[in-house]
C-alpha positions, 0 to 999 in steps of 0.5 A: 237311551240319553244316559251316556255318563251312566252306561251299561255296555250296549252288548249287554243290552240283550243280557239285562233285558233277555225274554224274547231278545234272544230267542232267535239270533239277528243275521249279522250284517257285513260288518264295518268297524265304526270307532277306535278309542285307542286300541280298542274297535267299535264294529257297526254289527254290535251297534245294530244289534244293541238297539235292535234288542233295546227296542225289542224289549221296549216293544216287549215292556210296552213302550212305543220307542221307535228306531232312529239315527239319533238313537243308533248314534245315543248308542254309538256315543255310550260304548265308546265312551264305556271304552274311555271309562276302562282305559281311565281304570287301566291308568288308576289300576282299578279292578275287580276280583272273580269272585265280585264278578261271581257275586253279581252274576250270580244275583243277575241269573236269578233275576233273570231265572226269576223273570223267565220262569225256571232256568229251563225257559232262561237257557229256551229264551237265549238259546243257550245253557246257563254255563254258556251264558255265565261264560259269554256274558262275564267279561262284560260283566267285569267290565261293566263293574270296572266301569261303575267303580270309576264313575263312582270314585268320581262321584263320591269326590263331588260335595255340596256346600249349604250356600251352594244348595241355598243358591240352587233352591232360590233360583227356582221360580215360586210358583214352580216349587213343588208341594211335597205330601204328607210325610211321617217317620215311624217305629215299630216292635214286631211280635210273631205269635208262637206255634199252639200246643203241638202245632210245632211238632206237627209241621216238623213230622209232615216235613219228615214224612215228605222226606221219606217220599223222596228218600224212601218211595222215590218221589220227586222233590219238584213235584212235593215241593209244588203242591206242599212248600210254604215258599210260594216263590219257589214252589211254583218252580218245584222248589228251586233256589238258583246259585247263591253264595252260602252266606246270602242263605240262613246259616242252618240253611247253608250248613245242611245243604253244604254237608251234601253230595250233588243229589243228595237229600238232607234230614230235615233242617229248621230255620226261622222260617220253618222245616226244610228238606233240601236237596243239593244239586250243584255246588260251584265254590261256595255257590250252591244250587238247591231244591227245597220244600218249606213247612210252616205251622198253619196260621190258624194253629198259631197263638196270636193272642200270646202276640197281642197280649205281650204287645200290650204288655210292652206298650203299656210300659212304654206308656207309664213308665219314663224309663223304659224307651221305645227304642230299647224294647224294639231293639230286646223285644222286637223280631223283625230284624230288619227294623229291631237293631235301629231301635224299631225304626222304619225306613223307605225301602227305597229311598232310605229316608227315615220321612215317609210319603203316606202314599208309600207305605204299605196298605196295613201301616197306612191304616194304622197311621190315619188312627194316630193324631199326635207325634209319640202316639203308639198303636194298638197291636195290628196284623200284618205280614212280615215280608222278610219271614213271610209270616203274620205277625203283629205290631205296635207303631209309634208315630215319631214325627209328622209332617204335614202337606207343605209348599218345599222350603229350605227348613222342612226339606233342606236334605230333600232339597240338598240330594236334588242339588247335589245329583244336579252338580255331580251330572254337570262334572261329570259331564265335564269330566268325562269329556276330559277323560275323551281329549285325552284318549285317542278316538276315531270315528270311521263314519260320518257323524251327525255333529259334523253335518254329515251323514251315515 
């Protein structure tokens, strides 16, 4: 774990990383504090344990990372200097609200829930209830974000100058540039095919006829959920939805389970995914719990051909007419709303880059993309599934800009290379800079340290 500038906070190891970590507790040793910075103690117990339960879960990942004095001193290095980060928000009164901390715990317990299986196996896993969990893990919660928000108001200070990037892409050897794969930046406009007939109605009395049987025959939702929902992600843990604020659900989703009484049922309640039948089982501020049962009209009673043929209308028109824009269609037309309100332009959901490697994007594209030989090339309509709706759908793509496989040079990827440059620079300041922050705090070792040739 060399990381001590981005840290998170050795006791919250065990939280980030939790399966098997806490199954059973480590017997604490006779405890030796190890550290002051300032006021603030750094015992040798919590030390132990951090590494204890990073190894753990490099074990439980995979990774053959073995105990090591250097290591334990890594994590040593990485509280005291999260202690030095919160007293430099104390001085710049730099805080965080409860209910950012609420936000964040919230998406966290899902990850973990989600990780884990159901809560049941969360709370198994750590030997504790959610509510424990939530009430021992906050204030390093706060404290954590505390932390990343002063190493960020520092970050975002440091820029980059074109001479400075210039200067850092010259000092690389040629023969150690790197070649970078063949790119393209796509646009696309998304057409969902319509229920067939009274396909709609169907799905809407299946989903009413599932409701009786909780309402009416005392059926279970968990199990209804398992066997009938069209959420497979939460179907398999009988429908359940963990704490999520209101506003991160679909607004018809929200204001049905809102309207209910912990226990309750709702009527059945569409969005754009389908029908739901909710069942609200806690509600926390405006964080609710839910258990729900989604139904869909089954892919073989949609109207796909309606999809292809308006599709083909719309390129058609792209095609023959000047004056109709892509862009424009696929911000009126399209209905993928994450890609319809930038002109249909898709972007690497993980980088953000508008330039796309052909190895990244997903299976469907990239066979569309091997048909398309010149840039402003629109294809066909093709099928694919919209993740966002898990739904099928189809699409046409524009093939905007492409760019082949090149040796990196400062024309072709100067953004590419200006990033590197920058992260490099903002690295070394703030390696500097938090040294700075560490003459100015007072810190006491307890124990011999390494860089004084000593032993522990």
């Amino acid at each position: 774990m060399k990381n001590n500038l981005f840290f998170v906070p050795l006791i919250f190891i065990s939280f980030l990383f939790p399966i098997q970590a806490h199954a059973q507790e480590a017997p604490r040793l006779a405890d030796r504090i190890v550290a002051h910075v300032n006021e603030n103690i750094v015992l040798k117990s919590e030390i132990d344990q951090s590494v204890a339960d990073y190894l753990r879960q490099a074990q439980v990942s995979g990774q053959n990372i073995e105990f090591s004095r250097e290591l334990w001193f890594e994590f040593l290095e990485s509280a005291i200097n999260n202690y030095v980060l919160l007293e430099k928000a104390e001085i710049d009164s730099i805080t965080v609200s409860d209910e950012q901390v609420n936000m964040q715990m919230d998406q966290r317990i899902r990850q973990l829930t989600a990780q884990a299986g159901s809560e049941q196996a969360l709370e198994q896993a750590f030997g504790k209830s959610i509510i424990q969990l939530r009430a021992d893990f906050r204030e390093n919660f706060r404290e954590q974000m505390i932390a990343n928000q002063v190493q960020q108001q520092k970050r975002s200070s440091i820029t980059i100058t074109r001479p400075e990037v210039e200067e850092f892409f010259n000092n690389i050897p040629t023969d150690s540039l790197p070649t970078i794969p063949e790119q393209v930046s796509l646009s696309q406009i998304v057409k969902i095919p319509p229920a067939r007939g009274d396909a709609k109605e169907r799905a809407r009395k299946f989903a009413e006829q599932l409701r009786d049987s909780i309402v009416v025959h005392g059926k279970s939702i968990e199990e209804l959920a398992r066997r009938h929902s069209a959420d497979r992600g939460s179907a398999q843990n009988g429908g359940l939805l963990p704490l999520m604020s209101l506003d991160e659900l679909v607004p018809e989703y929200s204001a049905a389970a809102a309207a209910l009484q912990p226990g309750g049922i709702s009527k059945v309640v569409e969005t754009q995914f389908g029908f739901h039948v909710i069942q609200l089982n806690r509600r926390i501020g405006d964080r609710i719990e839910t258990n729900h049962i989604l139904i869909t009209v089954n892919e073989n009673e949609l109207d796909e051909e309606y999809a292809i043929n308006r599709l083909n209308t719309l390129r058609d028109s792209i095609l023959t007419n000047p004056d109709v824009k892509f862009a424009q269609v696929a911000r009126t037309e399209s209905e993928d709303p994450n890609t319809a309100n930038y002109g249909g332009k898709v972007f690497d959901p993980q980088t953000g880059d508008r330039l796309i490697a052909l190895n990244r994007l997903d299976p469907s594209m990239y066979r569309i993309v091997l048909l398309m030989d010149e840039e402003g090339a629109i294809s066909e309509p093709k099928s694919f599934t919209l993740q966002s709706q898990n739904q099928k759908a189809y699409r046409i793509v524009r093939l905007d800009k492409q760019v082949p496989e090149h040796v990196a040079n400062l024309d072709q990827d100067y953004e590419r290379i200006k990033n590197i440059a920058l992260q490099q620079k903002q690295f070394r300041i703030m390696q500097n800079w938090l040294q700075e922050l560490r003459n100015d705090i007072y810190i006491d070792y307890k124990i011999d340290v390494p860089w004084k040739e000593t032993t522990l």
